[in-house]
Structures are given as structure tokens and as C-alpha cells.
N, C-alpha and C positions, 0 to 999 in steps of 0.2 A: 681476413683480419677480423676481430672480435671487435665490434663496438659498443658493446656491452660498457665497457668503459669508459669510454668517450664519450658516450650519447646515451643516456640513461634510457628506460623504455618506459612509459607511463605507468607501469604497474610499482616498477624501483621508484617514480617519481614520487609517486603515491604514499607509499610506506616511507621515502623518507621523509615528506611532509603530514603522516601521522608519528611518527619519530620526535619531531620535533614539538609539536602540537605537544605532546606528554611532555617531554621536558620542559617547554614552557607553561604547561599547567602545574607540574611539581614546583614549579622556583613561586607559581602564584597562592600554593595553600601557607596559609599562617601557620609561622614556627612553631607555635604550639602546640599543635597535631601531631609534633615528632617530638615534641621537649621531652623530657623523662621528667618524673613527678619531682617535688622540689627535695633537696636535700638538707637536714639541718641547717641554719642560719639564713635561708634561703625563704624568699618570700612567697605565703601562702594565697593559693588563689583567691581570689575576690569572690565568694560564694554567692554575691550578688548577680554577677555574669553569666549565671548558669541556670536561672529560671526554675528553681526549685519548687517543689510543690510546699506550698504551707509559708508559714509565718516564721519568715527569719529576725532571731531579737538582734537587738544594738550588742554589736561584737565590741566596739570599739572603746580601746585599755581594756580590756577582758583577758584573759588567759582561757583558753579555748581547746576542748577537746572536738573533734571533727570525728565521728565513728560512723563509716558503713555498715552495715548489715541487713539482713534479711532476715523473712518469719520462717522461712525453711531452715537455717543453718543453726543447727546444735550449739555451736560456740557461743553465737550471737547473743543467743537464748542466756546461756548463761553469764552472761557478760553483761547483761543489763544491770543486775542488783547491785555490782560494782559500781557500776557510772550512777546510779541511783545516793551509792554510798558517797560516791565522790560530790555529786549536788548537795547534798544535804552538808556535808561536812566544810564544801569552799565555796557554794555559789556566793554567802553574803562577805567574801572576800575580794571578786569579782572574777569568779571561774563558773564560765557559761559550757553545758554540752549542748552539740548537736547532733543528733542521731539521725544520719541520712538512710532513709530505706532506699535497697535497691530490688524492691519486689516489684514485677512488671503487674502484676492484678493488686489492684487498691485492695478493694475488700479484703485477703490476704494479709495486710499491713493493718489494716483497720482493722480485723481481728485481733492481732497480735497486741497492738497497743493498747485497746480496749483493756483486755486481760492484764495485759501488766502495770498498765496505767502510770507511763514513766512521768515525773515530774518535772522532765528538760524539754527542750525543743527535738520535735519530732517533724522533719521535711523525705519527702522525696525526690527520687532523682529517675521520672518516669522515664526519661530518655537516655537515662544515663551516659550523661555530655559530661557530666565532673569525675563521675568512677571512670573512662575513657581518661581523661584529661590528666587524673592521677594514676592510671596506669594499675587499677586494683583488680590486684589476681588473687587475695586469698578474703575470705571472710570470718571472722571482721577483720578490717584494717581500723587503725584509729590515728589519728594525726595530732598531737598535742600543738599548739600554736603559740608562742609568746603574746602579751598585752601590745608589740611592737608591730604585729603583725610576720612575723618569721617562723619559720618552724623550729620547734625542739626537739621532736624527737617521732619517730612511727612505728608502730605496733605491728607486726601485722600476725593475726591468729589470738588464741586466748587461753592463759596455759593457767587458769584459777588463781591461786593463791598469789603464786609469782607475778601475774602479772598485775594483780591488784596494788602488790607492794611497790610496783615498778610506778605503777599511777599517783599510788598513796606519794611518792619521793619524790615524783617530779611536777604533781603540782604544786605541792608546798615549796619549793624550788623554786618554781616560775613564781609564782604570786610572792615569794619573797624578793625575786629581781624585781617587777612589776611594781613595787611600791618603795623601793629604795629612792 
């Protein structure tokens, strides 16, 4: 007769008490590890909890552009002079950017910015714990934010003209809900 079934053997023992060990470490990582990035009306992460490199300004009643990027990617590059355009046209309305780099070598970053010398908030995300956290696979991504704290709307890529109009529309949009 097989006792295999009946009486386990120390090695089945084994494996089923590493079996369960995993399952009980999956039910113990925070939901957030699996969340999917937020979706419009959906509230934006607290960019304070992610230990960003640099100087984070007062978001708060702000309407908020959140853009990744890097000094290697092509889009990026071009996509600055926009968010440039956007500061100068809504910051003293209360529309803040923040340009997170996701270049793993500073200097890298610190060249880039030098050069173009953007007049918004420039952080990193040396560890990239908030690009994980929002789930960014294309560069750039940009996350528009209501003054509420919610998202409005996500970019992801940078297609010139189009999507400058697309910025141009929906900040003037948010900072019109924002002071209603």
C-alpha cells in the first residue's frame, strides 16, 4: 500500500511548508505593489512618500503636471519647451510642473538640466519606487493632477504639436474648475 498519502515524507513536508511560507508572504506585501497606476478621478500618489531627490514645491490647490523623463530619450527632449511653455503661461495661476528624472547616473540629469535650464521643479527618482508604483512603460509619461488632488488625465509619449494642444486644453480646464 502507498503511504505516500497518508504520511507525508519530510521532503512533501518541506515543500509544503515552503508553499505556504509564499503564500503567506504574498497576502503580507502592500496592495500597492500590485495596484495599477491611478485612473482619472482617482487619487494621485502623495509624491512625498517616495523620497525623491530634490526639492518638492507646495503642490497643494495647485493643478499639477507630474512628467517622467529621462536625458537619453528623444521625446523627453522635445517635450520640455512645451512644459516650459505651459510654466510661463499658468504657473501664476496656480499650475506647478514637476519633472521627475528617471536617469539612474546624476551627472547625466545634471547635464541635461544645466543645458536647458527648465524653470519648474526638477526631482528624481534614483530608485525608481514612484515610476514602479505608477507602472511607467513609455517615456515620457505625464500625469496631469487636479488642485483636489485626483488625476485628470495621462499622456503617455509626446507626439509635438498634438500633444501640446492637448496640455494647452486641459490646463486651462483644470485651473478653471480649481477656482470655481
Amino acid at each position: 500500500m502507498n503511504t505516500l498519502f497518508l504520511k507525508p515524507n519530510n521532503s512533501l513536508r518541506h515543500s509544503l511548508r515552503h508553499l505556504i511560507a509564499i503564500a503567506f508572504a504574498i497576502l503580507l506585501v502592500p496592495s500597492s505593489t500590485f495596484a495599477a497606476p491611478p485612473t482619472a478621478g482617482e487619487v494621485f500618489p502623495d509624491l512625498v512618500k517616495f523620497n525623491l531627490e530634490g526639492a518638492l514645491p507646495d503642490l497643494k490647490d495647485k493643478v499639477v503636471l507630474v512628467d517622467f523623463w529621462a536625458s537619453w530619450c528623444g521625446p523627453c527632449k522635445k517635450s520640455f519647451p512645451v512644459m516650459r511653455e505651459l510654466h510661463e503661461k499658468f504657473g501664476a495661476r496656480g499650475f506647478v510642473v514637476v519633472a521627475v528624472s528617471l536617469d539612474r547616473k546624476q551627472p547625466a540629469m545634471d547635464a541635461f538640466v544645466k543645458k536647458e535650464a527648465p524653470p519648474f521643479t526638477i526631482l528624481r527618482d534614483a530608485k525608481g519606487s514612484l515610476a514602479e508604483a505608477l507602472k511607467i512603460d513609455t517615456m515620457p509619461t505625464s500625469f496631469l493632477v487636479a488642485a483636489d488632488g485626483k488625476l485628470i488625465t495621462t499622456h503617455r509619449g509626446f507626439e509635438g504639436e498634438s500633444t501640446r494642444k492637448k496640455y494647452l486644453a486641459e490646463v486651462e480646464t483644470a485651473l478653471q474648475a480649481a477656482h470655481k
